[in-house]
PDB file of N, CA, C and O in Angstrom:
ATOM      1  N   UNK A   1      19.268  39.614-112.291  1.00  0.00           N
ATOM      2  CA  UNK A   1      19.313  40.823-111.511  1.00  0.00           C
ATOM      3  C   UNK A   1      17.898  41.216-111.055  1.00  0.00           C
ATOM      4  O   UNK A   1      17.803  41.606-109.891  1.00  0.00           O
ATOM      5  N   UNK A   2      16.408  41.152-112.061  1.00  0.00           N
ATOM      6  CA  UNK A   2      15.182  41.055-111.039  1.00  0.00           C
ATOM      7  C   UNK A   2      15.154  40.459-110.663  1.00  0.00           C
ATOM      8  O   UNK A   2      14.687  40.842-109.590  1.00  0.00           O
ATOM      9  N   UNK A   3      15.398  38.951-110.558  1.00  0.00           N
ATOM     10  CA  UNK A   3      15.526  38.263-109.186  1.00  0.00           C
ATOM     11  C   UNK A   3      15.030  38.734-107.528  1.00  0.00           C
ATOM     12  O   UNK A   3      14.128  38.675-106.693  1.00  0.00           O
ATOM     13  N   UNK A   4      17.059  39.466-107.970  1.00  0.00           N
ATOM     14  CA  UNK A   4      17.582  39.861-106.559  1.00  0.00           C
ATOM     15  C   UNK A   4      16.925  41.090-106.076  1.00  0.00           C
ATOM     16  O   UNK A   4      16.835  41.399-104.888  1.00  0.00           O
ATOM     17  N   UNK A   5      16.386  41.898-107.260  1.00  0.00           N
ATOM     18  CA  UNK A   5      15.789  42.894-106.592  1.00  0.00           C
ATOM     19  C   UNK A   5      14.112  42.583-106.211  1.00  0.00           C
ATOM     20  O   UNK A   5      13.508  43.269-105.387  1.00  0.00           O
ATOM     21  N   UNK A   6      13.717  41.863-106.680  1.00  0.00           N
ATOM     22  CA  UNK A   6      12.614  41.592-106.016  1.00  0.00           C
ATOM     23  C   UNK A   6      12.380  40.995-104.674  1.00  0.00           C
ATOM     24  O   UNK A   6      11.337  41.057-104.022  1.00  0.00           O
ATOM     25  N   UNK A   7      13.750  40.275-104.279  1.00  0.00           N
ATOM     26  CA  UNK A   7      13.466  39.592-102.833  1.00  0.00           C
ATOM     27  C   UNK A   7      14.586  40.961-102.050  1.00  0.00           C
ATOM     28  O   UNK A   7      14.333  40.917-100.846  1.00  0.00           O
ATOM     29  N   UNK A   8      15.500  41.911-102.275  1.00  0.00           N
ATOM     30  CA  UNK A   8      15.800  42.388-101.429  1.00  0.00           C
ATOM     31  C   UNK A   8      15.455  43.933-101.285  1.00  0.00           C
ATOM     32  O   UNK A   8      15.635  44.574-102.321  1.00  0.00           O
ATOM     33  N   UNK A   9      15.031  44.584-100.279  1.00  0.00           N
ATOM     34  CA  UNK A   9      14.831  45.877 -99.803  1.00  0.00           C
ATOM     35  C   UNK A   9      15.858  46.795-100.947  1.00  0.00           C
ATOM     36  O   UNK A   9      17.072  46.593-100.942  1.00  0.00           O
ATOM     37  N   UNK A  10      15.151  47.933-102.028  1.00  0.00           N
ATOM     38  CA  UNK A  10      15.802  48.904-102.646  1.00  0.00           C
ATOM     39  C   UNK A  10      17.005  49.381-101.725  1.00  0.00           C
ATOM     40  O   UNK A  10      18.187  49.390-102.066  1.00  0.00           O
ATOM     41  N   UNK A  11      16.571  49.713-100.684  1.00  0.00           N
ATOM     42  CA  UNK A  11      17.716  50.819-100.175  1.00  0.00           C
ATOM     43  C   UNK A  11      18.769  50.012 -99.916  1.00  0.00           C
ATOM     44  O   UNK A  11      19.829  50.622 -99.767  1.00  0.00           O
ATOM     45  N   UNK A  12      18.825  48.680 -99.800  1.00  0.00           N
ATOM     46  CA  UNK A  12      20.150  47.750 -99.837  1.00  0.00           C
ATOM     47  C   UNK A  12      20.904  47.733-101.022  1.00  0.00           C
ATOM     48  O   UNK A  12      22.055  47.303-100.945  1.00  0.00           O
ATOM     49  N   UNK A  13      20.396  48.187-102.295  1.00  0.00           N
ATOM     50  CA  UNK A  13      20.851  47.896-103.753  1.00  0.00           C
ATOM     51  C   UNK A  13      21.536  48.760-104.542  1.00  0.00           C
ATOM     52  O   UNK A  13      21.101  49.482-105.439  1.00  0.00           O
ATOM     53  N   UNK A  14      22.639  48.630-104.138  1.00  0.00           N
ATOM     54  CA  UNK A  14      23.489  50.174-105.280  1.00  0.00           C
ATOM     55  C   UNK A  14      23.759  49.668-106.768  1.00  0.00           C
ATOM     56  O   UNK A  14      24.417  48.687-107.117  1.00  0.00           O
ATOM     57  N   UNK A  15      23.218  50.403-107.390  1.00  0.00           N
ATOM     58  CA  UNK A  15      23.600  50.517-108.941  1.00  0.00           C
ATOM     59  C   UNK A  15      24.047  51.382-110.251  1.00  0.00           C
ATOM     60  O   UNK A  15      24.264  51.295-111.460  1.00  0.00           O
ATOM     61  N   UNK A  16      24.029  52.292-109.128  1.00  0.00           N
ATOM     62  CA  UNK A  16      24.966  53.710-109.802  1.00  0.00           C
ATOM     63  C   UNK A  16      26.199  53.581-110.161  1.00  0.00           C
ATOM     64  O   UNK A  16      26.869  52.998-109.310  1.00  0.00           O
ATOM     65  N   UNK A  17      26.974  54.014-111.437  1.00  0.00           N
ATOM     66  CA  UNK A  17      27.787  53.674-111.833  1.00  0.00           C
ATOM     67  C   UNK A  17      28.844  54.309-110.448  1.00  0.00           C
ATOM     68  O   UNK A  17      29.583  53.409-110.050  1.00  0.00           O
ATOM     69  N   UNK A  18      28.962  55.122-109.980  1.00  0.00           N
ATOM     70  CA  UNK A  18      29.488  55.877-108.748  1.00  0.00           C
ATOM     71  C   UNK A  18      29.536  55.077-107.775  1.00  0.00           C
ATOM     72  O   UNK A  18      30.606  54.856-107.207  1.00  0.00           O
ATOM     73  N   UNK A  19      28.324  54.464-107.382  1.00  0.00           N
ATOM     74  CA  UNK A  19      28.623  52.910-106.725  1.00  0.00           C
ATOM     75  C   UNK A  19      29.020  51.903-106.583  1.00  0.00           C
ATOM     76  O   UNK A  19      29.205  51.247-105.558  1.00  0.00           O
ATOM     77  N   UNK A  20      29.240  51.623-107.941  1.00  0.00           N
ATOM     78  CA  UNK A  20      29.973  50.141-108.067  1.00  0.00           C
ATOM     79  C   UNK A  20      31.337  50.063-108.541  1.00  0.00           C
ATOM     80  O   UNK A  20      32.006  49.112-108.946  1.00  0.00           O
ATOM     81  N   UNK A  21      31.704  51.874-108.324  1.00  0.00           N
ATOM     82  CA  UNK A  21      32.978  51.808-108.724  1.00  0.00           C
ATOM     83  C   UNK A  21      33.653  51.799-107.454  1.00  0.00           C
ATOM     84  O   UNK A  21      34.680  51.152-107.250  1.00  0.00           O
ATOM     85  N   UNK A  22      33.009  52.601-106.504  1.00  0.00           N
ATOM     86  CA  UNK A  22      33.810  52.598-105.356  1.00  0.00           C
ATOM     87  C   UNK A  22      33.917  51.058-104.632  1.00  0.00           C
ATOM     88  O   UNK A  22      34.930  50.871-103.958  1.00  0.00           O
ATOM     89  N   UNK A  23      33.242  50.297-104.700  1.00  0.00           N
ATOM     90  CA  UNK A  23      33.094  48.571-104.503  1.00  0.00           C
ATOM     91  C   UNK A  23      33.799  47.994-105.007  1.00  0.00           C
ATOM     92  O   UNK A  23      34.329  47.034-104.447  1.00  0.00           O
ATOM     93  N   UNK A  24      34.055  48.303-106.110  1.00  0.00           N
ATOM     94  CA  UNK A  24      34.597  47.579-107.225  1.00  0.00           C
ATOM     95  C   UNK A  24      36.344  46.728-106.332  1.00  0.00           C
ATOM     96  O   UNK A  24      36.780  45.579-106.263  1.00  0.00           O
ATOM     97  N   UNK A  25      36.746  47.876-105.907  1.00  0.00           N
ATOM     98  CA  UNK A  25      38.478  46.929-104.950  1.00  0.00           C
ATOM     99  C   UNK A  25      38.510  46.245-103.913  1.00  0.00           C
ATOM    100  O   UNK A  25      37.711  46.403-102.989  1.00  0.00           O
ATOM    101  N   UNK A  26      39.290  45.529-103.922  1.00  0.00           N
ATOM    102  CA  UNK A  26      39.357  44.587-102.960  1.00  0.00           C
ATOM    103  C   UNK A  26      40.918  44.516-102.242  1.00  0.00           C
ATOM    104  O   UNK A  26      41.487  45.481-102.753  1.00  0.00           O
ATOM    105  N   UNK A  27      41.721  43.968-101.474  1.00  0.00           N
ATOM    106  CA  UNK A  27      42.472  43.803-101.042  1.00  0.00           C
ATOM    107  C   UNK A  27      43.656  42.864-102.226  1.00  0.00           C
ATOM    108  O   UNK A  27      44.857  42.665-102.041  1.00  0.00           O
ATOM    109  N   UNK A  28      42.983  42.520-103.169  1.00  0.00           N
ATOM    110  CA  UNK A  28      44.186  42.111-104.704  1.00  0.00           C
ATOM    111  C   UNK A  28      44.430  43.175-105.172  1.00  0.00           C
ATOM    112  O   UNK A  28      44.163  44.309-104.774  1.00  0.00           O
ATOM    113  N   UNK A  29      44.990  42.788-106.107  1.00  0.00           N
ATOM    114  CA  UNK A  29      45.736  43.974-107.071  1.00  0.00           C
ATOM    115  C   UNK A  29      44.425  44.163-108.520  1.00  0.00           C
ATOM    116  O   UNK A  29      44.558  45.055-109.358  1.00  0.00           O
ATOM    117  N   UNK A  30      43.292  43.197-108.554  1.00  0.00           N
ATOM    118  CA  UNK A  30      42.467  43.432-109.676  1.00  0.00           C
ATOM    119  C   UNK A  30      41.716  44.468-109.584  1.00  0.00           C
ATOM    120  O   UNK A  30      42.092  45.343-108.804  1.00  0.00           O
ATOM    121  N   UNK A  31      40.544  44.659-110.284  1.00  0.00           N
ATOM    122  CA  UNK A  31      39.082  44.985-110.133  1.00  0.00           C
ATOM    123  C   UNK A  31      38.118  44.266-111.086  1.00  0.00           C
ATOM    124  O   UNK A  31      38.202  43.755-112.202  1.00  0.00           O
ATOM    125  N   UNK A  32      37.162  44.450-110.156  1.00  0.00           N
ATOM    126  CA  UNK A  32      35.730  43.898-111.091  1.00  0.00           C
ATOM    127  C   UNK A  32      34.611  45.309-110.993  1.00  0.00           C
ATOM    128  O   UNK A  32      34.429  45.880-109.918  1.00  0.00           O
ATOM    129  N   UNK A  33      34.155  45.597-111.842  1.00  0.00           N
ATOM    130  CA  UNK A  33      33.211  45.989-111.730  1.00  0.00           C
ATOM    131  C   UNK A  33      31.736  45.339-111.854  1.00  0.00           C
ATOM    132  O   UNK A  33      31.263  44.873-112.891  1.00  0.00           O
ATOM    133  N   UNK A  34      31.014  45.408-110.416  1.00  0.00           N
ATOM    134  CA  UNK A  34      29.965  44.700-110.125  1.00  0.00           C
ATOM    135  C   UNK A  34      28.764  45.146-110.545  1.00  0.00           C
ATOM    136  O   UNK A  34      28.629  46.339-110.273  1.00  0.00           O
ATOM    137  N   UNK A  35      27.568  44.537-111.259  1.00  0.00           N
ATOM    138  CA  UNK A  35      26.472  45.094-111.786  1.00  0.00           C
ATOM    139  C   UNK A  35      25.415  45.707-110.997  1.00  0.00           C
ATOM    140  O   UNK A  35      24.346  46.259-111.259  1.00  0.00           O
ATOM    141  N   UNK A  36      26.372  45.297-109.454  1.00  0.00           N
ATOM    142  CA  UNK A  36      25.169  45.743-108.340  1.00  0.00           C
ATOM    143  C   UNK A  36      25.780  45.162-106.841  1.00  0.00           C
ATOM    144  O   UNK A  36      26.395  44.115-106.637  1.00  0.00           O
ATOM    145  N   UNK A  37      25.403  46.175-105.927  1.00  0.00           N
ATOM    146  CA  UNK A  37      25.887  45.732-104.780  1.00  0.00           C
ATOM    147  C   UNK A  37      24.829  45.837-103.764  1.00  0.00           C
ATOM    148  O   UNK A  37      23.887  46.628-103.724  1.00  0.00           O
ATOM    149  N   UNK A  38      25.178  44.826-102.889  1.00  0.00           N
ATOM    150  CA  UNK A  38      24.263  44.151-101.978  1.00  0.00           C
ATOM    151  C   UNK A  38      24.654  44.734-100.550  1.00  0.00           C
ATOM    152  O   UNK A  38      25.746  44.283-100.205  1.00  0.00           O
ATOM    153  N   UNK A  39      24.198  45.440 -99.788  1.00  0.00           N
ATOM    154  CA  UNK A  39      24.342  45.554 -98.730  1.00  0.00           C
ATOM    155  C   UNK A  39      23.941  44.880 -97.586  1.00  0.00           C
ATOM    156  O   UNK A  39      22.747  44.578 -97.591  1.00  0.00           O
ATOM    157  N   UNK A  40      24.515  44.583 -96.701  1.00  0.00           N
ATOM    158  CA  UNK A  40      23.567  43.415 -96.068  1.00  0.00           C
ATOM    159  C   UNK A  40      24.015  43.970 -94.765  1.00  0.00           C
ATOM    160  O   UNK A  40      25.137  44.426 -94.542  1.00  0.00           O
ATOM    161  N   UNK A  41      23.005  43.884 -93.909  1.00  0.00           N
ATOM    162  CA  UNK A  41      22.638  44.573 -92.269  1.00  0.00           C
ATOM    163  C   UNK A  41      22.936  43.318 -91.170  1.00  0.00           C
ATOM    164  O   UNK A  41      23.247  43.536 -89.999  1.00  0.00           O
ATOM    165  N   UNK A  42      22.803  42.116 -91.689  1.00  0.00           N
ATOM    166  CA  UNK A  42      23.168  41.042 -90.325  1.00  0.00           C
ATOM    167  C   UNK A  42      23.737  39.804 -91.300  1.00  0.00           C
ATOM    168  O   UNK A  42      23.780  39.576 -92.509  1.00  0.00           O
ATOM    169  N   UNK A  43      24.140  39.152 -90.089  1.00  0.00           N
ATOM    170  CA  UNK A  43      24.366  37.825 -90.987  1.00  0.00           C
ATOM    171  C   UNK A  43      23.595  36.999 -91.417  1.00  0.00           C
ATOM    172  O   UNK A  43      24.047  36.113 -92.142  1.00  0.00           O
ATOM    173  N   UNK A  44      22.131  37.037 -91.088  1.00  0.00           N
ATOM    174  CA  UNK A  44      20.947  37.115 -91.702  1.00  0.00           C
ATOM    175  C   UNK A  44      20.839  36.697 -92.960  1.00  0.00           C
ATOM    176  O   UNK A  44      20.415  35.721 -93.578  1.00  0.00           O
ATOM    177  N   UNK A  45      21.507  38.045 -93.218  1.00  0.00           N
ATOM    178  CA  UNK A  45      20.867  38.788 -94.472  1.00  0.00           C
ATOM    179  C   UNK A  45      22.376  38.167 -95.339  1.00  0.00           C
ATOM    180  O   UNK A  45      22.320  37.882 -96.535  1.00  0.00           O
ATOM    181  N   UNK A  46      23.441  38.050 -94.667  1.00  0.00           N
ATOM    182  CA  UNK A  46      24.150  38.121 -95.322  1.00  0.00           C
ATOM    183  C   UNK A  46      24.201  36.265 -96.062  1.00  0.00           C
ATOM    184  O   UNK A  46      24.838  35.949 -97.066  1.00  0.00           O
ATOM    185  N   UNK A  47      23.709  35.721 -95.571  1.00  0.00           N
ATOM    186  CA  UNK A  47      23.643  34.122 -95.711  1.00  0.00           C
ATOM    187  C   UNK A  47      22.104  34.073 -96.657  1.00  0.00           C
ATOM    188  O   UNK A  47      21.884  32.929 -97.055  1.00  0.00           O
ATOM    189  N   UNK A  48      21.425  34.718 -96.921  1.00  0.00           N
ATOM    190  CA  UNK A  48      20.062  35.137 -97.764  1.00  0.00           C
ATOM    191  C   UNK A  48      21.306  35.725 -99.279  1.00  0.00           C
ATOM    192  O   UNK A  48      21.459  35.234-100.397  1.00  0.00           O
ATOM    193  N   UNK A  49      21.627  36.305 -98.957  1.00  0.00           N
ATOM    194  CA  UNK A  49      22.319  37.186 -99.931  1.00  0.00           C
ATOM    195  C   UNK A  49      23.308  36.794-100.765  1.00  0.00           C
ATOM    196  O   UNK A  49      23.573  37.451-101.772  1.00  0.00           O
ATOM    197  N   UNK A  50      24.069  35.496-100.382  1.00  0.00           N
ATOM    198  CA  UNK A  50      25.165  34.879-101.013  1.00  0.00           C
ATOM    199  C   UNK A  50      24.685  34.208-102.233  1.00  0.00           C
ATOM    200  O   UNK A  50      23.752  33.415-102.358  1.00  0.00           O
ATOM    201  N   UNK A  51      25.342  34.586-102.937  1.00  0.00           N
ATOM    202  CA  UNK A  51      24.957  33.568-104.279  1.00  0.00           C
ATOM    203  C   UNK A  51      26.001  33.173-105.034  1.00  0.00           C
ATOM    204  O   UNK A  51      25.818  32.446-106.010  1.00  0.00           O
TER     205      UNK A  51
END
């Protein structure tokens, strides 16, 4: 997780528990709760960002 925050811009990085709950669903019937979410502005960013 420093990793990712060292190569991506703070204001892209939610980690509030309030944040990663609302992320947390998807179009299944599960959830995950994620340790952190990545926002990504282009496809850019979004192909930088995949892991």
């Amino acid at each position: 997780m420093n990793e990712v925050k060292e190569n991506i811009p703070s204001n892209q990085i939610f980690t509030s528990l309030s944040d990663r709950h609302s992320y947390s669903y998807d179009a299944s019937f599960g959830t995950f709760l994620p340790d952190m979410v990545i926002q990504v502005k282009n496809k850019i960013d979004q192909q930088e960002f995949t892991i």
